[in-house]
C-alpha positions in Angstrom: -84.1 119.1 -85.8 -88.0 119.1 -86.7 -90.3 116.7 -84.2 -93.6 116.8 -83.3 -95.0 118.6 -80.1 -98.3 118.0 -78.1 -98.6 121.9 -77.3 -101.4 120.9 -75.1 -103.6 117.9 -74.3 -106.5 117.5 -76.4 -107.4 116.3 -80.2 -105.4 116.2 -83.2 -104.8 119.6 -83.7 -102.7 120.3 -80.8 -100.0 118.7 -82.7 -97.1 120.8 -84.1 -94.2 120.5 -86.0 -91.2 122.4 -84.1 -87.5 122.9 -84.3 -86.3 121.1 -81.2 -82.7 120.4 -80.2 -80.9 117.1 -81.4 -80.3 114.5 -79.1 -76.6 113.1 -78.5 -75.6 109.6 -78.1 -74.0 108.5 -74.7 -71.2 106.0 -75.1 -73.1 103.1 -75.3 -76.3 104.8 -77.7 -76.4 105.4 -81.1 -78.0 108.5 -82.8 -80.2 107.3 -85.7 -81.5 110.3 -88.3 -85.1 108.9 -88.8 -87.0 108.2 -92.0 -90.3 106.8 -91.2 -91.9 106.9 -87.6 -95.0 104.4 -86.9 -98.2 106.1 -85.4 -99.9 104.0 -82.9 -103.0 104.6 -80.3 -100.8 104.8 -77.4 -99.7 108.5 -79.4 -103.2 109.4 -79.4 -103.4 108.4 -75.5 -100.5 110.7 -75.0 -102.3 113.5 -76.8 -105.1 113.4 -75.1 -103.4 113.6 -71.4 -104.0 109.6 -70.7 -100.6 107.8 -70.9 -97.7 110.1 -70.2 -94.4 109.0 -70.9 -91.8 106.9 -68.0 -90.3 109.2 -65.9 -87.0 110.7 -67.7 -88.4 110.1 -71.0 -88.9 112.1 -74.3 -92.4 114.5 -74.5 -92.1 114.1 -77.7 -95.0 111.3 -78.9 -93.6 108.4 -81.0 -92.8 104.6 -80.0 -91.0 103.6 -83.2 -88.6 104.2 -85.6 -86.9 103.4 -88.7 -83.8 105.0 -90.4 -79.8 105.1 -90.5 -77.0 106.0 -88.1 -76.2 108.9 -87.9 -73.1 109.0 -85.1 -72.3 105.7 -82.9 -71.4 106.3 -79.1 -67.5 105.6 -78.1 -68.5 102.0 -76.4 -70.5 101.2 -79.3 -69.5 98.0 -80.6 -72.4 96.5 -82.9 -73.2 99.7 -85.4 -71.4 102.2 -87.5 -72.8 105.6 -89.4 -74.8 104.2 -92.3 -76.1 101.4 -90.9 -79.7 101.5 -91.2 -81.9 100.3 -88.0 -85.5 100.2 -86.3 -86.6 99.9 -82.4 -89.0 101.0 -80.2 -88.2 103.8 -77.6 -90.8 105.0 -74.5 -91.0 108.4 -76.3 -89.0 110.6 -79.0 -90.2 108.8 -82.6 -92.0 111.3 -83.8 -88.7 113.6 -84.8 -85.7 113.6 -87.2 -83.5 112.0 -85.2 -83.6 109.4 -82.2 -80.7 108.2 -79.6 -81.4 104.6 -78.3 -79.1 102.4 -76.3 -77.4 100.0 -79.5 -78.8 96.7 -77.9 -82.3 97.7 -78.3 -82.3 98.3 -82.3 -82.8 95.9 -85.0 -80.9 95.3 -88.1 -83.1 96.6 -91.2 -83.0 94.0 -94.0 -80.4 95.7 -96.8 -83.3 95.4 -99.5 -86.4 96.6 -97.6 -87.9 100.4 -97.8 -87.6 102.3 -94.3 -91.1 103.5 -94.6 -91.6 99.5 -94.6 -89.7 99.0 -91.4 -91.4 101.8 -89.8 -94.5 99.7 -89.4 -92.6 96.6 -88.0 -91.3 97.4 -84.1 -93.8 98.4 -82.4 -96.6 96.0 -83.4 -94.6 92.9 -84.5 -92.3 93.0 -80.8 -95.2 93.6 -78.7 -97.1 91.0 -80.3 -94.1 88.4 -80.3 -93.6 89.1 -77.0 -97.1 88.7 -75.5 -98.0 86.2 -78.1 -95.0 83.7 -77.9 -93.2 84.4 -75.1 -95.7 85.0 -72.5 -98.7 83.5 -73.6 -96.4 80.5 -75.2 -98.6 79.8 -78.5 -98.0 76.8 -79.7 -98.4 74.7 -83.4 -102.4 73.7 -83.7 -103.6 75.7 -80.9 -106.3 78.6 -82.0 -105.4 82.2 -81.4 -108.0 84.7 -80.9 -107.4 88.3 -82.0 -109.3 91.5 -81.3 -109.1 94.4 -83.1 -107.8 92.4 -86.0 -107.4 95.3 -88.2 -104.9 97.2 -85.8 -100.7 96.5 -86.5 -100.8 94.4 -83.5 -103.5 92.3 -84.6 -102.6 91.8 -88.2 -98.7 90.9 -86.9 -99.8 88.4 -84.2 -102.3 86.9 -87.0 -99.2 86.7 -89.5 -96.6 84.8 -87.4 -99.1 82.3 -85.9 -100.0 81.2 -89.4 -96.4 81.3 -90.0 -96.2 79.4 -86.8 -98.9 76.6 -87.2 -101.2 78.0 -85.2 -105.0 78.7 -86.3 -106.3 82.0 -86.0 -109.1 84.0 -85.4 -109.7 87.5 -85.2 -112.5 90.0 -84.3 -113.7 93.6 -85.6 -116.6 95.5 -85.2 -115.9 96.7 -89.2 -117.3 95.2 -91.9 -114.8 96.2 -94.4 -111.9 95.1 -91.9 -113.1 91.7 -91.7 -113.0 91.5 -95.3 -109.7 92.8 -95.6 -108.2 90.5 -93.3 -110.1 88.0 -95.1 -108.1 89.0 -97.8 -104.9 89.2 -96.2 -105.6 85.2 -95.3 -105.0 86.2 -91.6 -107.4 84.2 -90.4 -111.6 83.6 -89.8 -113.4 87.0 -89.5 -115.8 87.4 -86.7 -117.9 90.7 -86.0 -116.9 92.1 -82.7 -120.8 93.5 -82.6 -121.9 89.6 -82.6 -121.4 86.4 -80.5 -118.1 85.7 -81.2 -117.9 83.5 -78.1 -120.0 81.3 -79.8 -118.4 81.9 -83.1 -115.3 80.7 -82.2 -116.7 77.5 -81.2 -117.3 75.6 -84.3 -113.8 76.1 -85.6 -112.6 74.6 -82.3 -114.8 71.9 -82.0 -116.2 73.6 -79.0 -112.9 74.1 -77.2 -112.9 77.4 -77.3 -109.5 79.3 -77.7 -106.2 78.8 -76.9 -104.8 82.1 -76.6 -106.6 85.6 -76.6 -104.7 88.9 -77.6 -106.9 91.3 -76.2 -106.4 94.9 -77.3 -109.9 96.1 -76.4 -110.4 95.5 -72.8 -112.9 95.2 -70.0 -116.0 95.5 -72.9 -115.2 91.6 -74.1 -114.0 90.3 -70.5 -117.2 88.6 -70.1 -117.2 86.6 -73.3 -113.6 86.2 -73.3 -114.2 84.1 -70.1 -117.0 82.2 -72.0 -114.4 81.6 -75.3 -111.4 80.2 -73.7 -110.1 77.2 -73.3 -109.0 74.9 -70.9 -105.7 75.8 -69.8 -106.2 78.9 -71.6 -104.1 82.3 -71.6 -105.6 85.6 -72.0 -103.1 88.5 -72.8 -104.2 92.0 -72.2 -102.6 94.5 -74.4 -104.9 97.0 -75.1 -107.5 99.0 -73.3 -109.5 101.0 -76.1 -113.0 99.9 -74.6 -112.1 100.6 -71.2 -109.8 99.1 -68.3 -112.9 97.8 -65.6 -114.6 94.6 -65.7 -115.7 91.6 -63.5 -113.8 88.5 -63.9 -116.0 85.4 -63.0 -113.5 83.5 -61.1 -114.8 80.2 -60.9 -115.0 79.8 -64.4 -111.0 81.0 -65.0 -110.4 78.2 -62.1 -112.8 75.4 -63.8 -110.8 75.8 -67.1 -107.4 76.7 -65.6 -106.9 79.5 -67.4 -104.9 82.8 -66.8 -105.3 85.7 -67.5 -101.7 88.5 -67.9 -101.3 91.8 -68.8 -98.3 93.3 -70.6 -96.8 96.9 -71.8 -93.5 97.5 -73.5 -93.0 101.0 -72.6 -91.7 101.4 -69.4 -89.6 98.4 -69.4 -85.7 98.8 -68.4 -83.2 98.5 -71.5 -81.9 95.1 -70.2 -85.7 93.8 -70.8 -85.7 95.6 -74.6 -82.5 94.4 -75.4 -83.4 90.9 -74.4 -86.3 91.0 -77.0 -84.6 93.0 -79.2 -82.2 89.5 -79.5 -85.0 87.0 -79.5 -86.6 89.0 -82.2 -83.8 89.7 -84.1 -83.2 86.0 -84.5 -86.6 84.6 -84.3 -89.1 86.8 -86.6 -86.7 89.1 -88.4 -86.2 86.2 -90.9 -89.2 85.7 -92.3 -89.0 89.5 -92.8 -86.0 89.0 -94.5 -87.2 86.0 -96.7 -90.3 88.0 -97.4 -93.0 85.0 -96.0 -94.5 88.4 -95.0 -94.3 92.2 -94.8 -96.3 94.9 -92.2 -99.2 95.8 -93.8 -99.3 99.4 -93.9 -102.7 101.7 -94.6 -101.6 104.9 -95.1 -97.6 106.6 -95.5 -97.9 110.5 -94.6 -95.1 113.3 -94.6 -94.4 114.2 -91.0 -95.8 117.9 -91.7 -99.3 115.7 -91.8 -99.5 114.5 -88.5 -102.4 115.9 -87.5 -104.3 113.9 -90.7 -102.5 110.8 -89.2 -103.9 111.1 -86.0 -107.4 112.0 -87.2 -107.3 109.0 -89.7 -106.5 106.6 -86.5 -108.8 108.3 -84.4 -111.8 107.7 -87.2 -110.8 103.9 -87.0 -110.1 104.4 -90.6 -107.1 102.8 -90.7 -106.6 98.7 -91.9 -102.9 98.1 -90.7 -100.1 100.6 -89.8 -100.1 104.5 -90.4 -96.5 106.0 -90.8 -94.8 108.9 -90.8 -91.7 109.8 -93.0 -89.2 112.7 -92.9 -86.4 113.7 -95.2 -86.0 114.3 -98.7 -89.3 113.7 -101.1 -91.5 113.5 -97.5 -93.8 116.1 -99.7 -94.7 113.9 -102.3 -96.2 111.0 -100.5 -99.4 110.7 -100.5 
């Protein structure tokens, strides 16, 4: 099969296409021949030599994946060849074909495009999961959002309106704020600016319920200053760096908390488990069409490297995906 290798660390253009052998399927696994693979900053991370893959994992860079099955494992009981599904694996995405335990991937809707469902796992589980389950949103409370722009940030956005929730997102790019204006995600603040202060109008001076902070130890000072009482502050993300001082005596005045949270090198017991909840909790809105990924650009998988150099610009509004197969040539 074709995948992508990182032949050594550095920038985009260490990234080839290669003919690699195909993965089999153990007796619980399914082998799924991909169509569309999402592109995400971790993969850039990888690239560069900053966030290897879990121990026993795939080289290959790739977190996602969307297509049909291809062969299903003797003890697989849930899927048959031709079914079409999506997940998230710790490494692998990037190829034409992916082996994944079968309680870890997620039923495609029959009527929705795979290069569509290639923008969904990744972003809309990790930001379910920290979002919902950990940080417990609830109906009225205020979500804060930065990097508002990013897949994470536009599905965390999406499922707390969905949800009841007010939201509020963050992004030091003019034309992203007005895109997720747009999008009716939610009020548009410029991460450049005082958005601690911004976000206090629109709460009646509250402050925030819930943070999703993809950016890091830059903001940890006014994150501090923006929260609520009885606030949670979910760290997903580290693009501006992973160091910062916490000012303890304010967390402890406003009882808040502050959690971190990865995906990647959790055990397949802990996938499968949101796999489930997300199966039956967000995958019908998908399925009902309240609302779909919203993807920026779809490139042939012989275009990686433009991926990676489009993400790496901070060019990108929404998801950037990868497809393989048949008419890969002609998309644009």
């Amino acid at each position: 099969m074709r995948a992508v290798e990182i032949t050594e660390f550095g920038g985009p253009e260490v990234l080839e296409l290669r003919s690699v052998p195909e993965p089999a399927p153990s007796a619980r696994e399914i082998l799924v021949k991909v169509h569309a693979s999402g592109v995400n900053r971790a993969d850039l991370l990888q690239r560069r030599g900053l966030y290897p893959p879990p121990p026993g994992e795939s080289d290959i860079p790739g977190l996602e994946f969307a297509g049909t099955v291809e062969e299903a494992g003797a003890a697989v009981t849930r899927w048959k060849p031709g079914d079409r599904a999506m997940g998230i694996v710790a490494g692998g995405g990037y190829a034409e074909y992916v082996v994944v335990d079968e309680r870890v991937a997620v039923r495609v809707p029959d009527d929705m495009e795979l290069s569509v469902a290639g923008a969904i796992p990744e972003a809309y589980m990790t930001a379910f999961d920290g979002v919902f389950l950990q940080a417990g949103l609830k109906r009225g409370e205020t979500l804060l959002v930065h990097a508002m722009g990013s897949g994470v940030g536009i599905a965390a956005m999406q499922m707390a309106r969905q949800s009841g929730a007010h939201s509020i997102g963050t992004s030091r790019t003019g034309f992203k704020r007005g895109l997720a204006e747009e999008h009716c995600l939610g009020m548009a603040l410029d991460g450049d600016a005082a958005w601690d202060k911004g976000v206090m109008e629109p709460t009646d001076g509250r402050g925030v319920d819930v943070i999703l902070d993809l950016v890091g130890a830059p903001y940890l000072a006014r994150n501090q200053a923006a929260i609520a009482k009885g606030g949670r502050h979910l760290v997903v993300g580290l693009t501006g760096g992973s160091r910062g001082e916490v000012d303890m005596r304010a967390l402890m005045a406003r009882r808040a908390s502050i959690h971190g949270t990865v995906l990647r090198a959790r055990n397949v017991e802990e996938k499968a488990e949101l796999a489930w909840k997300f199966s039956h909790e967000v995958m019908p809105w998908f399925r009902d069409k309240v609302f779909l990924p919203v993807i920026d650009t779809v490139f042939p998988a012989a275009k990686v490297v433009e991926a990676h150099r489009r993400m790496e610009a901070n060019a990108n509004f929404g998801k950037i995906v990868l497809v393989w197969g048949a008419g890969e040539e002609a998309v644009a």
